[in-house]
N, C-alpha and C positions, 0 to 999 in steps of 0.2 A: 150885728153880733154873729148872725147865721153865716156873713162873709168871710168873719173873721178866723171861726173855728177851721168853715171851709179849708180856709187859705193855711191855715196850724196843720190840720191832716194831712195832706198835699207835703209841706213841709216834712213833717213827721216822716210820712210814709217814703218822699225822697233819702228822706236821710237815711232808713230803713236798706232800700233799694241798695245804696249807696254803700253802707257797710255790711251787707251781707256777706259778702265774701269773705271777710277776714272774720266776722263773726261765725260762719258757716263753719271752717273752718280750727277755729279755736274750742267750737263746739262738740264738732267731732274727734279734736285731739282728746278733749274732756273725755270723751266718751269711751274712747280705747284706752286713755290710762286708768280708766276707774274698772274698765273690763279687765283689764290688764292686772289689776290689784287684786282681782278677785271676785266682783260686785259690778257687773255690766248693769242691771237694772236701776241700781241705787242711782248705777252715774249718767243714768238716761234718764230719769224722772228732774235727778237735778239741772239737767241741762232742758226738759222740759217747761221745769218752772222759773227757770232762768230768762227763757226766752219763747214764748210760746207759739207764732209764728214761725223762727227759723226751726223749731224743734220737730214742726211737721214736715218744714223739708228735709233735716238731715238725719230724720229718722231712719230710711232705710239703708244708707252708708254706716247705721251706726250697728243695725243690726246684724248687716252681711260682716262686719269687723267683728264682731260681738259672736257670727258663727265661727270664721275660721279659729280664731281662738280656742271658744269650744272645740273645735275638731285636732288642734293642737297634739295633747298629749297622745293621743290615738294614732299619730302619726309620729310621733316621739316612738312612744312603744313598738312599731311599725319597725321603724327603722333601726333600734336595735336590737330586736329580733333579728332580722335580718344578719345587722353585723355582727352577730353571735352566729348565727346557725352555718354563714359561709364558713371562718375557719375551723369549727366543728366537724362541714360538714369536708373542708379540705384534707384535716388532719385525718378524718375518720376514712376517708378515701387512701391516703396515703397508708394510715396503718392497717388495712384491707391487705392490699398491695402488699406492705410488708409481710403482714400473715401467711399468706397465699403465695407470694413469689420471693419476696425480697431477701426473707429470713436464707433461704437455699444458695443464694448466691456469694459466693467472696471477689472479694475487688482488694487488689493492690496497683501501687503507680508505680512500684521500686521492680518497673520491666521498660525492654528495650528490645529492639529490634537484631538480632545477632545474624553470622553469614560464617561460611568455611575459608576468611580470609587466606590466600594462597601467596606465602614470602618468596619472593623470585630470588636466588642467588647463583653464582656463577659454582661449576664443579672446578674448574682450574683458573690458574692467574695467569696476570696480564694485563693490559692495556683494553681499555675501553674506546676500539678503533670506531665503531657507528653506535649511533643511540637512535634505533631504528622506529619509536613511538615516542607518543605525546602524554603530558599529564592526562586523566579523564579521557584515553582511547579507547573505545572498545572495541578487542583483541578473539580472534577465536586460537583453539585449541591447535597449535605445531607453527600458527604467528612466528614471525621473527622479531624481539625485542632487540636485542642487544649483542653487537660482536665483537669478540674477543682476539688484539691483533693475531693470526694463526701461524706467523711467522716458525718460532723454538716448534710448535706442535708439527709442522709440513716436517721439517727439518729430521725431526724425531722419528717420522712415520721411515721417512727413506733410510737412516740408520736400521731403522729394524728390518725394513725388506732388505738390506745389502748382507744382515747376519745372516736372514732365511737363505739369502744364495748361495755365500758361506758354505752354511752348513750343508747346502745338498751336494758340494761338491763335495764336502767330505764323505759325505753318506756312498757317492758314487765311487771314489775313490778306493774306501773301505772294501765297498762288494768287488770291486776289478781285484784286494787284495786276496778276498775269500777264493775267487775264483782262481786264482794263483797256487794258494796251497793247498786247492781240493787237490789243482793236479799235481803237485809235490806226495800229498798224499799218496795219488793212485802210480807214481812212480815206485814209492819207498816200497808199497805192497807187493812189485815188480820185483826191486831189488831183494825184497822178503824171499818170495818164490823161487828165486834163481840162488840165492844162498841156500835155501832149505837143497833145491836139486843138487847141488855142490857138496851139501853134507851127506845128502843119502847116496852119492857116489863114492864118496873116500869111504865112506863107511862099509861099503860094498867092497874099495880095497884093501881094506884094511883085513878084512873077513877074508880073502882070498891069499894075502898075504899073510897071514897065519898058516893058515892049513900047509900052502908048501913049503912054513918055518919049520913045521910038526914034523913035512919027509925029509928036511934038510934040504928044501929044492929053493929054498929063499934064503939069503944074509940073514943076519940081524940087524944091520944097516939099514936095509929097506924095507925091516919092521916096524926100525924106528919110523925112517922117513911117514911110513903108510901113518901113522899113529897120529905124529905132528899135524899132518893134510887134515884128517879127520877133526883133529883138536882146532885150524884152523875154519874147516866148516860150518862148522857148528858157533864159534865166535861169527861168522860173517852172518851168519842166521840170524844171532841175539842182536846185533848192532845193526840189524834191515828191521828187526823187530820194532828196536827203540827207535828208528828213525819212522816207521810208521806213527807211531805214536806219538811222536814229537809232533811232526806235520799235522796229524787230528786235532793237536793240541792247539795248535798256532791257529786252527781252521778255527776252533772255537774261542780264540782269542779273537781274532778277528770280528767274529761274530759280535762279540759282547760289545767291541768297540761299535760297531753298525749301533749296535740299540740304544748306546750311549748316543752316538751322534745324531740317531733319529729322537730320541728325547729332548736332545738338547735343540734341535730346530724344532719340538714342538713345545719346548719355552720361548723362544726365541717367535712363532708364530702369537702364542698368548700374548707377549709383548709386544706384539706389533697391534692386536687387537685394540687393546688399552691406547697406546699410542694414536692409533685412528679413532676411539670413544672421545681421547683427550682432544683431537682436534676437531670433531665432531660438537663437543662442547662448548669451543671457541663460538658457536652458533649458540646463545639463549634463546630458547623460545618456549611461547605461552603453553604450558601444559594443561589451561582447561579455558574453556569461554569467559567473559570475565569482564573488569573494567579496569585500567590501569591507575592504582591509587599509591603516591606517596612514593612517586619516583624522586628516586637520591644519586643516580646515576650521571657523572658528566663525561662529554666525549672525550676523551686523552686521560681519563684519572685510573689511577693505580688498581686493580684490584685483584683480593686474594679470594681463596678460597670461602667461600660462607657469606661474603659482604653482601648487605643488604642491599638491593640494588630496587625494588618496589614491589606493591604488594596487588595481587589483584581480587578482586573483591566479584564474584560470580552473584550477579543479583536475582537470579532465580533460584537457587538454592537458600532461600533463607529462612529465619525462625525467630522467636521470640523468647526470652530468656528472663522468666518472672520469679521475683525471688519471693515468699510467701513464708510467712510468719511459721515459726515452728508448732502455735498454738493452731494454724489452720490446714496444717499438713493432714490431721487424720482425715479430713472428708474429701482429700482428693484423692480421684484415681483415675488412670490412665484411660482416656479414651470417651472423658470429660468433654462437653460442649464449651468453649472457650468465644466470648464476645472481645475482641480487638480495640481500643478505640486509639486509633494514633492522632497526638499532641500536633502533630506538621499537616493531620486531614480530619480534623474536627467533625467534620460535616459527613463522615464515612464511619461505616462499622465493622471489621471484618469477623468474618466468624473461623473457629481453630478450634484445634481439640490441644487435649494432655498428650503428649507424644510419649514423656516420660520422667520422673522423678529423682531429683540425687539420691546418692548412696549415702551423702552425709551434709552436714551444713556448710556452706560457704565456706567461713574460717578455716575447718581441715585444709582445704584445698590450696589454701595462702602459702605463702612463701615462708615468713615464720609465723607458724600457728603461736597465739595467746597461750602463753601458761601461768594458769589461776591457783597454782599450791603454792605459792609465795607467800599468802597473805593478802594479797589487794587484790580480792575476788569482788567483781562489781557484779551485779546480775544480769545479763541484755539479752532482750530476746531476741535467739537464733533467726535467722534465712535461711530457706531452701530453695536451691536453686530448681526450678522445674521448667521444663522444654516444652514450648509449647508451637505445634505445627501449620504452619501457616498453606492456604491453596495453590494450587500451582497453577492456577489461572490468575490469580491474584499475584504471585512472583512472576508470574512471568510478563507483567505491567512494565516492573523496573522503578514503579514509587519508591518503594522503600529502600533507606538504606541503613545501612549496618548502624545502629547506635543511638537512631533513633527512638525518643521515648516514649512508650505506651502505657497504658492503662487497660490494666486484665479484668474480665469481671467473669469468673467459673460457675456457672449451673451444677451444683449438687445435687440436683433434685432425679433420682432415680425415675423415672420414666416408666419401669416395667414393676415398681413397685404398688401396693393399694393405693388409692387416695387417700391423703391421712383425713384426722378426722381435731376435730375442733381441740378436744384436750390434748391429742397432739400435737397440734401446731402451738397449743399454749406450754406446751411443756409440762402440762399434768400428769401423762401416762407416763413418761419417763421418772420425775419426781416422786410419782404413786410407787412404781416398778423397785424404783432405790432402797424408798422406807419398807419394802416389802420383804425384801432382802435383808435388810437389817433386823429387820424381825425376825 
């Protein structure tokens, strides 16, 4: 009997051995889902008297599952705390920020990169004989672009030197005439003086021949004759007279023709001026530093006065041109800190100021301004355009070009003013200020 038991316990206890694992096991899922429900101890006692052996070995499996549990919720609440207090503590950073800086600043994107684009056009026509640059050349200031056959213009210049020759031969001609009738002149005043002595002679006989008419020692015949002489002396005087005079006269005809003909070679030289500007012109070239943009120019094609022939684009002279809501115009003023962000350099910032403000909004400035007395008055909020000036260490890179689109963000924040103070930055003391007035 003693051998038999023996050999039943042995049994027993194999089988034991045998299924512990999965009994172990089953025992401790027990365990955690009774902890899990609520009642960790209920579901250890039961798993105690279920099996009293495994229950001393997977007692402390059941208790360390039985603490994390417990420690659960504590770590529940842990964790969102946390996920509360981050974007609390992000937003609350951010409207910081805003309070303190962000509020002072305006930002528009409806800006761009702008330049004193420079249209090349020819002053005279003609034939496009050289196309002396490339698309995208950069050009300095008295470059040669483009030339204009100078054929008509040569042509024209020596017509107008052959006028100026012209005319000085007539200019010389004139003065050889003046100098002709001065001395006609100083002859006639000759022949003056010699009549005048002519007349005061017969007049002398005439006076002699009287007095021996008076003792009867003279005819009357040769009173007459004396009379006649004298009558003809004095005609040869008056007509040496008018021939002086004549000749003065001629001298100053002369003259006047001289100043005619010296005027008219000094139209005659203006035109020749013009004619050598015109074929001077024949020569385009670059009137300032620049880059050659939106050449339209071919070699042999026609062209007239004014045609657009390309444009140059001076990439150190440039600026930014942000147009700003008409409700954000009162807090700008000239000379404004201005943050640049350019759309083509993300990763860059430039800094600018307010150069200077329109006189009026956008639309005036249009080709046909909008007229709203019709009836189909829509409401939209105005642009102002405002200029704003970029470093000249910064243009003179050559990054930027004209049209490029930016992003403005203006600092209003007065600098030299107090530090505000909390209800102002809330907007209270202004609010307070209004009702108080109203009062």
């Amino acid at each position: 009997m003693a051998t038999k038991k023996q050999t039943h316990r042995k049994e027993a206890g194999t089988a034991d051995d045998n299924s512990s694992p999965g009994t172990k096991d089953a025992e401790g899922t027990a365990i955690v889902a009774g902890a899990a429900a609520g009642n960790p101890d209920t579901a250890l006692e039961k798993s105690e008297k279920a099996s009293p052996e495994t229950s001393l070995e997977s007692a402390p499996v059941a208790l360390e599952n039985t603490a994390i549990i417990r420690r659960s919720p504590r770590l529940k609440r842990f964790v969102a705390s946390v996920l509360l207090l981050v974007p609390l503590a992000f937003g609350g950073t951010l409207g910081y920020d805003w309070l303190i800086r962000g509020q002072f600043f305006i930002t528009t994107n409806d800006a761009y990169v702008r330049s004193e684009l420079t249209i090349i056009s020819p002053k005279v026509a003609g034939y496009a004989a050289t196309v002396a640059v490339l698309e995208n050349a950069h050009v300095k200031a008295g470059d040669l672009l483009v030339v204009i056959d100078p054929g008509d213009y040569q042509i024209a210049v020596e017509a107008a030197q052959g006028k100026i020759k012209t005319q000085n031969a007539s200019i010389a001609r004139i003065a050889r005439q003046i100098d002709a009738q001065t001395a006609v002149v100083l002859q006639t005043k000759a022949d003056l003086t010699a009549a005048g002595a002519e007349a005061s002679r017969t007049a002398a006989d005439l006076e002699r021949t009287q007095s021996l008419a008076k003792r009867s020692f003279s005819s009357r015949k040769t009173l007459d004759a004396a009379h006649a002489a004298l009558a003809r002396a004095n005609a040869a005087v008056q007509s040496a007279e008018a021939a002086v005079q004549a000749a003065r006269a001629n001298v100053e005809v002369f003259r006047a023709q001289q100043q005619e003909a010296i005027h008219l070679r000094q139209e005659y030289k203006t035109a020749l001026k013009k004619t050598e500007r015109d074929l001077e012109y024949t020569n385009v070239r670059a009137p300032i530093d620049g880059i050659v943009g939106n050449l339209a120019v071919k070699q042999g094609q026609l062209l007239q006065s004014g045609t657009r022939l390309l444009a140059l684009v001076p990439l150190d002279r440039i600026y930014v041109e942000a147009n700003f809501k008409e409700t954000q115009i009162s807090r700008l003023k000239v000379g404004q800190p201005v943050a640049i962000e350019v759309d083509a350099f993300r990763e860059e910032t430039i800094s600018g100021r307010i150069e200077s403000i329109a006189p009026a909004a956008g639309r005036e400035f249009s080709l046909l301004p909008p007229e709203n007395a019709t009836g189909n008055f829509t409401k939209i909020v105005q642009r102002v355009p405002v200029r704003i000036s970029i470093p000249s260490d910064v243009a003179a890179q050559g990054r930027l070009r004209p049209g490029l689109s930016v992003v403005v963000n203006v600092d209003t924040l007065d600098k030299n003013a107090p530090p505000p103070t909390l209800m102002g930055l809330l907007g209270w003391e202004r609010a307070e200020a209004e009702g108080t007035r109203e009062k």
